[in-house]
C-alpha positions as CSV (number, residue, x, y, z in Angstrom):
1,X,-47.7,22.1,-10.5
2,X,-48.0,20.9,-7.2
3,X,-45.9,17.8,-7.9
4,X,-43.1,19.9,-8.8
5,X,-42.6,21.1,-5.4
6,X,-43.2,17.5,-4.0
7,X,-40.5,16.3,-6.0
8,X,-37.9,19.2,-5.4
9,X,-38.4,19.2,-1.8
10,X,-37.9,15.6,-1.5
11,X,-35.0,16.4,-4.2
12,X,-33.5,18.4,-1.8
13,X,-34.1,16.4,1.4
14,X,-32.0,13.3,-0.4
15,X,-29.7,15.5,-1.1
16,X,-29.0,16.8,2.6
17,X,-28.8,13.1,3.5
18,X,-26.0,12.9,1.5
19,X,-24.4,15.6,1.9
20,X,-24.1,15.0,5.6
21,X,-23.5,11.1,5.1
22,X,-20.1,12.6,2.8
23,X,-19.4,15.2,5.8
24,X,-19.1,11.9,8.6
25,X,-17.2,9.9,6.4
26,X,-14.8,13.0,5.8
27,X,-14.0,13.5,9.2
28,X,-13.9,9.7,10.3
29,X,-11.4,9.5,7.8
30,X,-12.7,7.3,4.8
31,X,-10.8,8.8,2.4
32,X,-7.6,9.8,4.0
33,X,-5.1,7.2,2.2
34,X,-6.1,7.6,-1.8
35,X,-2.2,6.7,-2.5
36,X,-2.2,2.9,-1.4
37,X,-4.6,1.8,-3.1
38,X,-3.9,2.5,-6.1
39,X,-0.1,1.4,-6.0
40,X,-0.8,-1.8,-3.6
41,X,-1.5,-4.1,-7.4
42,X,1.7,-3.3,-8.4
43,X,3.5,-5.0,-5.4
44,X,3.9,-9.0,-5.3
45,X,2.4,-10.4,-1.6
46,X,5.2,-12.1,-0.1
47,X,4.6,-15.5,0.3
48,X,5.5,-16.6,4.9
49,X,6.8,-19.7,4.6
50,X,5.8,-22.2,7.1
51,X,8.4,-23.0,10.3
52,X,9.5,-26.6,10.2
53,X,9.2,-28.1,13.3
54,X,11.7,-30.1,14.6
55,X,10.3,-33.7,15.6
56,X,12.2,-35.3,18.2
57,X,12.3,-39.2,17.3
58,X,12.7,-41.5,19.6
């Protein structure tokens, strides 16, 4: 019976962690933007095309 409690309170303890590890990620602002990503696949990149330099020959 004794392990029940062991196992509950460390249950419990786990649980805070991550809890408060959800809570700092929340207000640093993890999961502000949940639009983007979900929409970015559907664009094509643009592809930059390399500037050709001009080569003075002499």
């Amino acid at each position: 019976m004794s392990v029940i409690y062991v196992l509950l309170t460390i249950s419990l303890v786990v649980a805070i962690i991550f809890f408060i590890a959800f809570i700092i990620s929340v207000r640093h602002g993890q999961y502000d933007d949940s639009y983007t990503p979900s929409v970015r696949m559907l664009f094509e990149d643009e592809l930059v095309k390399p500037k050709k330099s001009k080569v003075k020959s002499k």
